[in-house]
C-alpha positions as CSV (number, residue, x, y, z in Angstrom):
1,X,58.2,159.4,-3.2
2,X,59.8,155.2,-3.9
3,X,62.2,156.4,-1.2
4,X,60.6,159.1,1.0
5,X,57.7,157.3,1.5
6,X,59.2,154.1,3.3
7,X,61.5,156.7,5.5
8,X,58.0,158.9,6.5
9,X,56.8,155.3,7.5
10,X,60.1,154.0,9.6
11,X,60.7,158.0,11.0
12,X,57.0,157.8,12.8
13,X,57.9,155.2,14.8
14,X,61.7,155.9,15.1
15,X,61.6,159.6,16.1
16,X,58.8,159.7,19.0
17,X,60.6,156.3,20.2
18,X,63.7,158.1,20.0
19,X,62.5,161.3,21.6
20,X,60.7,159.5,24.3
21,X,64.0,157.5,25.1
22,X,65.9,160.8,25.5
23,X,63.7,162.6,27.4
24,X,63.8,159.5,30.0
25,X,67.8,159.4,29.8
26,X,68.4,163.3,30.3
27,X,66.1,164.1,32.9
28,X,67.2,167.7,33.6
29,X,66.9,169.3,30.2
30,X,66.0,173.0,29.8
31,X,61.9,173.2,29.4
32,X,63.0,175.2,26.4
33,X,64.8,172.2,25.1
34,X,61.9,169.7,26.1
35,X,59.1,171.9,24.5
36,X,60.8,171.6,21.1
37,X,62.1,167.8,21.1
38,X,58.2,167.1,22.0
39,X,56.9,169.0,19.0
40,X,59.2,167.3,16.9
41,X,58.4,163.9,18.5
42,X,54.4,164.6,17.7
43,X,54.5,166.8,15.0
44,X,56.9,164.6,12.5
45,X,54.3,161.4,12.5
46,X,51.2,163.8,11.1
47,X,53.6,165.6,8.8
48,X,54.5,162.0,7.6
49,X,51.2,160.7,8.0
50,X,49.5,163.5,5.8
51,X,52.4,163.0,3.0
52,X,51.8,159.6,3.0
53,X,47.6,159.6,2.6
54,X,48.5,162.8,0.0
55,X,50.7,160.6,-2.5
56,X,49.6,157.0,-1.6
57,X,49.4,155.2,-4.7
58,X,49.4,151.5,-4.4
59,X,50.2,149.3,-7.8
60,X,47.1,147.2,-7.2
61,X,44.1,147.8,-6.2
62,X,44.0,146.9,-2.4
63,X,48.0,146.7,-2.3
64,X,50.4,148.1,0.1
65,X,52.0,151.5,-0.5
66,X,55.7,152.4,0.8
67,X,56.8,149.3,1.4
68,X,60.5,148.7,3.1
69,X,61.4,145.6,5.1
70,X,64.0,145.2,7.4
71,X,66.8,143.0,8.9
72,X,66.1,141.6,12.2
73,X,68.3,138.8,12.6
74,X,65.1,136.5,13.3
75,X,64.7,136.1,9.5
76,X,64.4,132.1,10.1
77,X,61.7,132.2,12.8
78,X,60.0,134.3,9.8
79,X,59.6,137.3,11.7
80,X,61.0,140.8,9.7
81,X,60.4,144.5,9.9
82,X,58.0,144.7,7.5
83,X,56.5,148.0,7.1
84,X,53.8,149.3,4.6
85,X,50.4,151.1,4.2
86,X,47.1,149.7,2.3
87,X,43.9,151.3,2.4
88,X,42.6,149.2,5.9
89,X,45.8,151.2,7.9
90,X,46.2,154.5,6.1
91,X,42.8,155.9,7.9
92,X,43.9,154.9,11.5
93,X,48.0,155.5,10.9
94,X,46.2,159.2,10.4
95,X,43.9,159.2,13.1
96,X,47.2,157.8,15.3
97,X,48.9,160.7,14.1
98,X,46.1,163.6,14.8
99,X,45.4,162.4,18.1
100,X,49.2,161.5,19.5
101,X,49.7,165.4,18.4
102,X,46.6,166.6,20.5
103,X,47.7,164.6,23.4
104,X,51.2,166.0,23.3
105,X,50.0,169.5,22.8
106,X,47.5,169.2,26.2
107,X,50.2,167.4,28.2
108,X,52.6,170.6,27.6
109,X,50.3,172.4,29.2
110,X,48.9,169.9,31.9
111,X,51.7,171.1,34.6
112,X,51.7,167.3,35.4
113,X,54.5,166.7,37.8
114,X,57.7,164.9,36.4
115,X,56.6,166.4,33.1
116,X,59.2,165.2,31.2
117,X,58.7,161.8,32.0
118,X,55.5,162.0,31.5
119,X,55.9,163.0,27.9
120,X,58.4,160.0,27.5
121,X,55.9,157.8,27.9
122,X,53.5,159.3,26.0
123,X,55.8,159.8,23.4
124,X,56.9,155.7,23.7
125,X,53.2,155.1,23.6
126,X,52.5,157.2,20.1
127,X,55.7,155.3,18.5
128,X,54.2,152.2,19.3
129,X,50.5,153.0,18.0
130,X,52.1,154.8,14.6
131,X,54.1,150.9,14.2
132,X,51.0,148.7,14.9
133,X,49.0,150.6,11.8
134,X,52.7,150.5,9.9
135,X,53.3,146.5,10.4
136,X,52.9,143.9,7.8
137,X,54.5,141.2,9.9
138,X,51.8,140.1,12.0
139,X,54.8,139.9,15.0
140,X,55.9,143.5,14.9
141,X,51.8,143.9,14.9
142,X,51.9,142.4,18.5
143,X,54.9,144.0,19.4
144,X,54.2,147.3,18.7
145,X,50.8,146.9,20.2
146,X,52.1,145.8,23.6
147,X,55.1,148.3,23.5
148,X,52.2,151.2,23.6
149,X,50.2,149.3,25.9
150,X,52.5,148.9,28.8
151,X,53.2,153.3,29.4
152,X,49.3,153.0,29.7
153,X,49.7,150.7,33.1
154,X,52.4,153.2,34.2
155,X,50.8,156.8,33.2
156,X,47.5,155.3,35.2
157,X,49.2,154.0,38.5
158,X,52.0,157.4,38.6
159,X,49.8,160.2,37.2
160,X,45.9,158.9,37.8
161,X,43.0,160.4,39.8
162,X,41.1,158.4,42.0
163,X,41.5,155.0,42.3
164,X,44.0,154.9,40.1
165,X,45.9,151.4,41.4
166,X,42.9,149.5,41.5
167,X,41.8,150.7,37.7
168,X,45.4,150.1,36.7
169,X,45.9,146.9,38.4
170,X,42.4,145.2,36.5
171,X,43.1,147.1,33.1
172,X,46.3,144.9,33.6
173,X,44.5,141.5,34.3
174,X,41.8,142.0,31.4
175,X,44.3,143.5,29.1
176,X,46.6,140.9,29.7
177,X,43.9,138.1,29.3
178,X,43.0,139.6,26.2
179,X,46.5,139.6,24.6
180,X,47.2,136.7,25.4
181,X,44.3,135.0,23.8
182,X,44.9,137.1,20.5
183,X,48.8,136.2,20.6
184,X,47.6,132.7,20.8
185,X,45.2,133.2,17.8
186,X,48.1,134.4,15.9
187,X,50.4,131.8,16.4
188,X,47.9,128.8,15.9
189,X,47.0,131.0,12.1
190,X,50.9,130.9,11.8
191,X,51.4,127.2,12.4
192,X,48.4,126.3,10.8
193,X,48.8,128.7,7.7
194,X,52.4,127.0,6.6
195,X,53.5,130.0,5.1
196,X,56.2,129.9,7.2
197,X,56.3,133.4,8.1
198,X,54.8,136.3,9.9
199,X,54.3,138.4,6.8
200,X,50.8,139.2,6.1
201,X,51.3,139.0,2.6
202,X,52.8,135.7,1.8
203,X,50.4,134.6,4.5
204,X,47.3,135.5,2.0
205,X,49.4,134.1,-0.7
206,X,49.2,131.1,0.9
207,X,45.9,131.0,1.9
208,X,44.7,131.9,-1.5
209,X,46.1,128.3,-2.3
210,X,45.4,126.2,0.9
211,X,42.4,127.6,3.0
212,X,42.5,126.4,6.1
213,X,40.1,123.9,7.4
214,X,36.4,125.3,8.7
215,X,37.3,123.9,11.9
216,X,40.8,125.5,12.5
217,X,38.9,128.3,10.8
218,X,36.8,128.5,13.9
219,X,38.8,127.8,16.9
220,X,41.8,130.1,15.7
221,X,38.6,133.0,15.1
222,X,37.2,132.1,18.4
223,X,40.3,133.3,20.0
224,X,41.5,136.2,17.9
225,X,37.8,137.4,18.2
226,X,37.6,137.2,22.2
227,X,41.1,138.0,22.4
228,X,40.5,140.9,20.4
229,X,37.3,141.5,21.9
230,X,38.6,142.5,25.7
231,X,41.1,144.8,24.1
232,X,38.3,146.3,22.5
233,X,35.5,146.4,25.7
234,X,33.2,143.8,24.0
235,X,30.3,142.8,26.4
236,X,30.2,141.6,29.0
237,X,34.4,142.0,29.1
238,X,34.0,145.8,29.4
239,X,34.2,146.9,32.9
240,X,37.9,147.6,33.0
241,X,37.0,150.4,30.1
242,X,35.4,153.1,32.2
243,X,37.2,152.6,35.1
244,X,40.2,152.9,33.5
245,X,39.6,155.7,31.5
246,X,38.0,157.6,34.6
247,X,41.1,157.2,36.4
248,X,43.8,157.7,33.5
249,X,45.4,161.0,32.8
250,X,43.8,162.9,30.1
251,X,45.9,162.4,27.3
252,X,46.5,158.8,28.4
253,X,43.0,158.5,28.1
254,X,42.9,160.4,24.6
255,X,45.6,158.1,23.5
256,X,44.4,154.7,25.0
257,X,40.8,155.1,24.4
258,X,41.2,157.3,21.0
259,X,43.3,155.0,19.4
260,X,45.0,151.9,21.2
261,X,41.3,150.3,22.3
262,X,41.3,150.2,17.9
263,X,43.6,147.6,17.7
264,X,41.6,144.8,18.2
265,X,39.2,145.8,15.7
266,X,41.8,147.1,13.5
267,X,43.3,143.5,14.1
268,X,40.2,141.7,12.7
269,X,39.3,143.5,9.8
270,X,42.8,143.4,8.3
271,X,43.8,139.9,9.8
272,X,41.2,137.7,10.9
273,X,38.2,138.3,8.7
274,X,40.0,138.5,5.2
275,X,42.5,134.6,6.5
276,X,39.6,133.2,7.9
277,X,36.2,134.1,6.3
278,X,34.8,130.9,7.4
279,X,35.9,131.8,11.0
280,X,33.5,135.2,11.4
281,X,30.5,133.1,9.8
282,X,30.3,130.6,12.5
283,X,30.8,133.7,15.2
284,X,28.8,136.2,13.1
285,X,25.6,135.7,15.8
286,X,27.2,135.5,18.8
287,X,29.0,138.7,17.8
288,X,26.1,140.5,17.4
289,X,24.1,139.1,20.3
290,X,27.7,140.7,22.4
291,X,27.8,143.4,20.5
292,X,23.9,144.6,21.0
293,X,24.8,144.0,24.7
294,X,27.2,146.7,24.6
295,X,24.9,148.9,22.6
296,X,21.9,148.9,25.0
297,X,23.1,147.7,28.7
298,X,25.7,149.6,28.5
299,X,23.8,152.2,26.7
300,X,21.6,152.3,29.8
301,X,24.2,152.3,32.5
302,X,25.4,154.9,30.7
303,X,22.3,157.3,31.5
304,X,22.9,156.5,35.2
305,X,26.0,158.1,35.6
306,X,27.1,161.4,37.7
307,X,30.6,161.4,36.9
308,X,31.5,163.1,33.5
309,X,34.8,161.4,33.0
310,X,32.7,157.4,33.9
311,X,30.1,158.4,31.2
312,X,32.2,159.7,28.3
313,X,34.1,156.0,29.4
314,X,30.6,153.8,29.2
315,X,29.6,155.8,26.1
316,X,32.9,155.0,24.4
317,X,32.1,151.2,25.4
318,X,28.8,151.5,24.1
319,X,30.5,152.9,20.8
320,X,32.0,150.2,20.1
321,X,29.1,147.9,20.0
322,X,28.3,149.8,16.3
323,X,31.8,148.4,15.5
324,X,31.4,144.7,16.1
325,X,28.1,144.7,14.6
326,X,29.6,146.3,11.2
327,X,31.9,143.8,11.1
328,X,29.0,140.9,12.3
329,X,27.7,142.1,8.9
330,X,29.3,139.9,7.0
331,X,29.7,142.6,4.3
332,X,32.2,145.0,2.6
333,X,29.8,147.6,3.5
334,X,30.1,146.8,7.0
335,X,33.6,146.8,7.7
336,X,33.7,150.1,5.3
337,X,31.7,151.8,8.1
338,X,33.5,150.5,10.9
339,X,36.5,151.9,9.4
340,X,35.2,155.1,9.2
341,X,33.4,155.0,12.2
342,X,36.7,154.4,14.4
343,X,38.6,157.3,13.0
344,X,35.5,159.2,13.9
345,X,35.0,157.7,17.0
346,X,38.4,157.9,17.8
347,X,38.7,162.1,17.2
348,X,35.5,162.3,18.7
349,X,36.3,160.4,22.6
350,X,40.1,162.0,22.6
351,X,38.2,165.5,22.2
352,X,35.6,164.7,24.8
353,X,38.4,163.7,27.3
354,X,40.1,166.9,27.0
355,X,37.2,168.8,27.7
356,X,35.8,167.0,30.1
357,X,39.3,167.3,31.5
358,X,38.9,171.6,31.1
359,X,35.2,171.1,32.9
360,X,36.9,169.7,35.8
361,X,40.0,172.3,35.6
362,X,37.1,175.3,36.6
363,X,34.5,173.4,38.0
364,X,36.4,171.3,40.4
365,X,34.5,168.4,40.4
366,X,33.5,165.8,37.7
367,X,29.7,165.5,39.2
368,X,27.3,166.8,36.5
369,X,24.7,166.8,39.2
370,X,26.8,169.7,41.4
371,X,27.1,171.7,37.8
372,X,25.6,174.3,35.8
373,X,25.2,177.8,34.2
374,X,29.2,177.3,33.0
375,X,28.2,178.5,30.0
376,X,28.2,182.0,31.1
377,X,32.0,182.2,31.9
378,X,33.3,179.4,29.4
379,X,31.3,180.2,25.8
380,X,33.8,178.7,23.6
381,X,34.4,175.5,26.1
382,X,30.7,175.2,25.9
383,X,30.7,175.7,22.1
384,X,33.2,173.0,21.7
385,X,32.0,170.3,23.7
386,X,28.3,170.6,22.5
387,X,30.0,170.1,18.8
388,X,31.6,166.9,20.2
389,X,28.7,165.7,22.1
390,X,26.5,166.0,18.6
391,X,29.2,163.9,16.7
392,X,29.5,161.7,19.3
393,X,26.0,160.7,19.1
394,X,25.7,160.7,15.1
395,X,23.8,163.6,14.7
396,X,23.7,164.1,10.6
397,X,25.1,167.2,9.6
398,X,27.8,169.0,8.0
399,X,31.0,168.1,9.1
400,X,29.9,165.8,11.7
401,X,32.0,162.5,10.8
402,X,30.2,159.8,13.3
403,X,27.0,160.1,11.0
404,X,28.8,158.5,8.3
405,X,29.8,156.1,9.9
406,X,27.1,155.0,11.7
407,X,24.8,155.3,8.9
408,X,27.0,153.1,6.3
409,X,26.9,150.1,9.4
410,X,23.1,150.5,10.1
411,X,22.6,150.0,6.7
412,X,25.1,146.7,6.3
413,X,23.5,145.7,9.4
414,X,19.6,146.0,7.8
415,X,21.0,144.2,4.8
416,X,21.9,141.5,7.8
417,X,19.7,141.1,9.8
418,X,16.4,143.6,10.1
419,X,15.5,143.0,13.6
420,X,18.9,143.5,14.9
421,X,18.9,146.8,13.1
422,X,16.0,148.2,14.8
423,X,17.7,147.1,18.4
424,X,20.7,149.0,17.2
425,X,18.7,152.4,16.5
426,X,17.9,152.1,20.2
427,X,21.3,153.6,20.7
428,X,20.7,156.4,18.8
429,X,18.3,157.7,21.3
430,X,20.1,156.2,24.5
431,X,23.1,158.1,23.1
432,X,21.3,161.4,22.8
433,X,19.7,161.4,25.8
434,X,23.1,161.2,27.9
435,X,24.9,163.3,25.7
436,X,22.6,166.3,25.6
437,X,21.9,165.5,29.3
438,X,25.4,166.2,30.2
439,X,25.2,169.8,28.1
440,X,22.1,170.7,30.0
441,X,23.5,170.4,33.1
442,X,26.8,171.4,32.4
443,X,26.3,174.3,31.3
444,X,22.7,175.5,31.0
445,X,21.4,174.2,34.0
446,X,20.7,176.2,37.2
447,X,23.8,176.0,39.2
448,X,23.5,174.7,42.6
449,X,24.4,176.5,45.7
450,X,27.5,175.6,46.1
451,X,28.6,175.8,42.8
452,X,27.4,179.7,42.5
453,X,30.4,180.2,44.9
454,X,32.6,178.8,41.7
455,X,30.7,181.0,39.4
456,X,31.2,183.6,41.4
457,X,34.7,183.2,41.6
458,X,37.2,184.1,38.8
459,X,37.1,181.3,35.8
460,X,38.9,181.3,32.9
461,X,37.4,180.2,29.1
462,X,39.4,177.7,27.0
463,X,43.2,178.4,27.2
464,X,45.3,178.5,24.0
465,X,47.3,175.6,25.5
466,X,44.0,174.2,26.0
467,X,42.1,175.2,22.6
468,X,45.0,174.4,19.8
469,X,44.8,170.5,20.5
470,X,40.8,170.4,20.9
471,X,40.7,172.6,17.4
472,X,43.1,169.8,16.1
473,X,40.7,167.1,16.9
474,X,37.7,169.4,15.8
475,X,39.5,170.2,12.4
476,X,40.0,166.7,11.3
477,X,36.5,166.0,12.2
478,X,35.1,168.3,10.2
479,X,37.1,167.7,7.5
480,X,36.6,163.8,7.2
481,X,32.8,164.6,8.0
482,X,32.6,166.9,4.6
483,X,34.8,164.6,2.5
484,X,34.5,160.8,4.7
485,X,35.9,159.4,0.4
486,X,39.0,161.3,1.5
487,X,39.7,157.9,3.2
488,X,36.5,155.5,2.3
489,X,38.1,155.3,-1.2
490,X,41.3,153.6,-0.1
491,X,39.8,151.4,2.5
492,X,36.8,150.1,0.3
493,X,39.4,149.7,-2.5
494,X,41.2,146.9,-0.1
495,X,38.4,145.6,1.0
496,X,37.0,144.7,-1.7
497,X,40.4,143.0,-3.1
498,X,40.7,141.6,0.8
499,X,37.4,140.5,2.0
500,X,36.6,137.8,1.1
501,X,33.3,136.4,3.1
502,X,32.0,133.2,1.2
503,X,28.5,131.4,2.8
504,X,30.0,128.6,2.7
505,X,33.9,127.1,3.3
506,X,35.1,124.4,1.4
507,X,37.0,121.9,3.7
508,X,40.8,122.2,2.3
509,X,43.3,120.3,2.9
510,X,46.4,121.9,5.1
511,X,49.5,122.4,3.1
């Protein structure tokens, strides 16, 4: 595995990217032809993916598995292919993997127009998200980040449902905004760091040595954390979430929304927390005043909404609030439970986008208000999405994978702060009253009038083109719900060797 490891790691990013570039350069290939390259281009990053959690062995505990590095020819800027897996990334490179498959499999079979560029994209968007998780050079982090970010702006304003330019044109601004501010974070830790490279490695070699000051501490956190935090949807930088998402085409939105919108978070657990632990202390109640407001407002603007596709967007937003306040924790425990909580989270809002997705497909409309009785033609659509409404609201039970990881954060959060706690089991019930709202009138509510004319009609349950990706996402749910060590093992093991939160920081001298 010393030398099939590091080629899994580079072919996850090189073979989608490689796919996706074909598929744009031969536009006219046989839809036999396109069908296979596609399967390849999705299914080679979970084969790889699943090898790589199955023998990942680091030598120390907290270390980086499968590393390779490679040439760039910007060696003296300190910037270098540096590619690896520790327990932090192993979790979301998997959930990358199991999702970018799902939303391959549903675009097969979503008829979109252009198909085949569509998959391109898509396919140029997965490379990019398997390379962000893969990075140890904090550059390629970036890079990879905004090379899956910019088929997102395309797939929106080409493929999109309603207002689709408008929700394109402001993910772009606030997007934009938000990397910018966490590229400058970056570069003022580089300068400031002297470790004259991008590598995250030498960087906490360095840092081990020289801390930074608490004020560079503070201003460089400050913008990684907002920066970060509009990627993410962190109150009151939010509204270009749902909007987006409402507009995106489905697997975009599975994509962007189940895996991409974890970057920032992903971004200050491994980066920003562990270099700069004096950083998060200073920010630690701000966070969580931001973070409630996500929890709650948009918790309650959440129960307001008609559309399905706009509230499966606000309750992902609202999700997230769980996240920051983990990390706000200022414990191992914490950011333990926000790991596991986005790979949940993350199955769970790529699953509920698909069905939502198959709702519309026979109902014709996204209004849960003009909806109801489905359940009598659609048993097993009904089946599924009731299974991911209960683990998207944390219901405990077997298999169901959000539990986990909301419990393990309410309980860093208690240890925290007690009041805060309670405020955050508000949106436990918020969270189950929209969610089992939206399966009452779905599909066991009296139909309207109108809508008997579509029951009437001829509809069609769950397709297989339609059930093999959602039984993907529902598989890998279940399965990190019945065993959540399979990955809380690994990522507690780096954390603990990683995170680092002292009460108080020492005012160092800059090397």
């Amino acid at each position: 595995m010393n030398e099939l490891g590091p080629n899994l790691l580079l072919g996850s990013i090189g073979v989608p990217l490689f796919v996706g570039i074909l598929l744009l350069a031969y536009r006219n290939l046989p839809a036999w032809v396109v069908r296979i390259v596609v399967w390849i281009g999705f299914g080679l990053p979970l084969v790889a993916a699943l090898t790589l959690w199955w023998s990942y062995a680091p030598v120390t505990p907290g270390g980086y598995d499968f590393v390779s590095q490679y040439s760039t020819g910007l060696e003296a800027l300190g910037i270098s292919l540096h590619l690896g897996l520790n327990g932090v990334a192993l979790p979301l490179f998997i959930l990358a993997a199991v999702v970018g498959l799902a939303a391959g499999l549903y675009a097969l079979s979503s008829g979109a127009e252009r198909l085949s560029h569509y998959l391109a994209l898509l396919l140029i968007m997965q490379a990019g998200l398997m390379g962000v998780f893969a990075s140890i050079d904090i550059f390629f982090f970036y890079l990879f980040h905004e090379l899956a970010l910019i088929p997102t702006f395309i797939m929106i304003g080409v493929w999109g449902g309603r207002d689709r330019h408008y929700a394109a044109m402001k993910m772009t601004i606030y997007l934009t905004v938000g990397a910018m501010l966490s590229l400058a974070g970056l570069i003022v830790l580089y300068v400031k760091s002297g470790a004259e490279s991008f590598d995250l490695i030498a960087m906490r070699e360095t840092l081990a040595l020289w801390p930074l000051t608490e004020t560079v501490q503070h201003n460089a956190f400050g913008l990684l954390l907002f920066g970060f935090g509009i990627l993410v949807s962190l109150f009151p930088f939010h509204t270009w979430a749902p909007l987006g998402y409402g507009a995106a085409p489905s697997s975009a939105a599975m994509l962007h929304a189940g895996v991409l919108k974890k970057f920032g978070l992903y971004g200050l657990i491994q980066i920003a927390v562990p270099l700069m632990p004096g950083g998060i202390t200073g920010w630690a109640p701000l966070l969580c005043w931001l973070a409630l407001g996500n929890v709650i407002v948009i918790g309650l603007i959440t129960l307001t909404q008609r559309d399905l596709k706009q509230m499966i967007g606000y309750s992902s937003v609202m999700h997230m609030g769980y996240a920051f306040l983990g990390i706000a924790a200022l414990s191992v425990l914490g950011a333990g439970g926000v790991i596991l909580l986005m790979v949940a989270h993350g199955l769970t809002v790529a699953l509920l986008f698909l069905l939502a997705t198959c709702v519309h497909h026979r109902s014709q409309t996204f209004d849960m208000e003009e909806m109801g009785g489905l359940v009598k033609k659609t048993p097993v659509l009904a089946a599924f999405f009731t299974f991911a409404v209960l683990a998207s609201i944390g219901v405990p039970g077997p298999g169901l994978a959000n539990f986990w990881g909301e419990f393990v954060i309410f309980l860093a959060v208690w240890d925290y702060h007690a009041v805060t706690a309670a405020l955050l089991a508000v949106g436990i019930i918020l969270s189950a009253v929209y969610g089992l709202r939206a399966v009452a009138k779905i599909f066991l509510g009296r139909p309207t009038e109108p809508f008997r004319a579509t029951l009437d009609g001829e509809i069609k349950d769950l397709l297989w083109g339609e059930r093999l990706p959602a039984l993907l996402l529902i598989i890998a749910l279940l399965g990190i719900g019945l065993w959540p060590r399979s990955l809380t093992d690994a990522a507690n093991a780096s954390l603990e060797a990683n995170y680092q939160l002292p009460t108080q920081v020492v005012e160092a001298t800059e090397p």
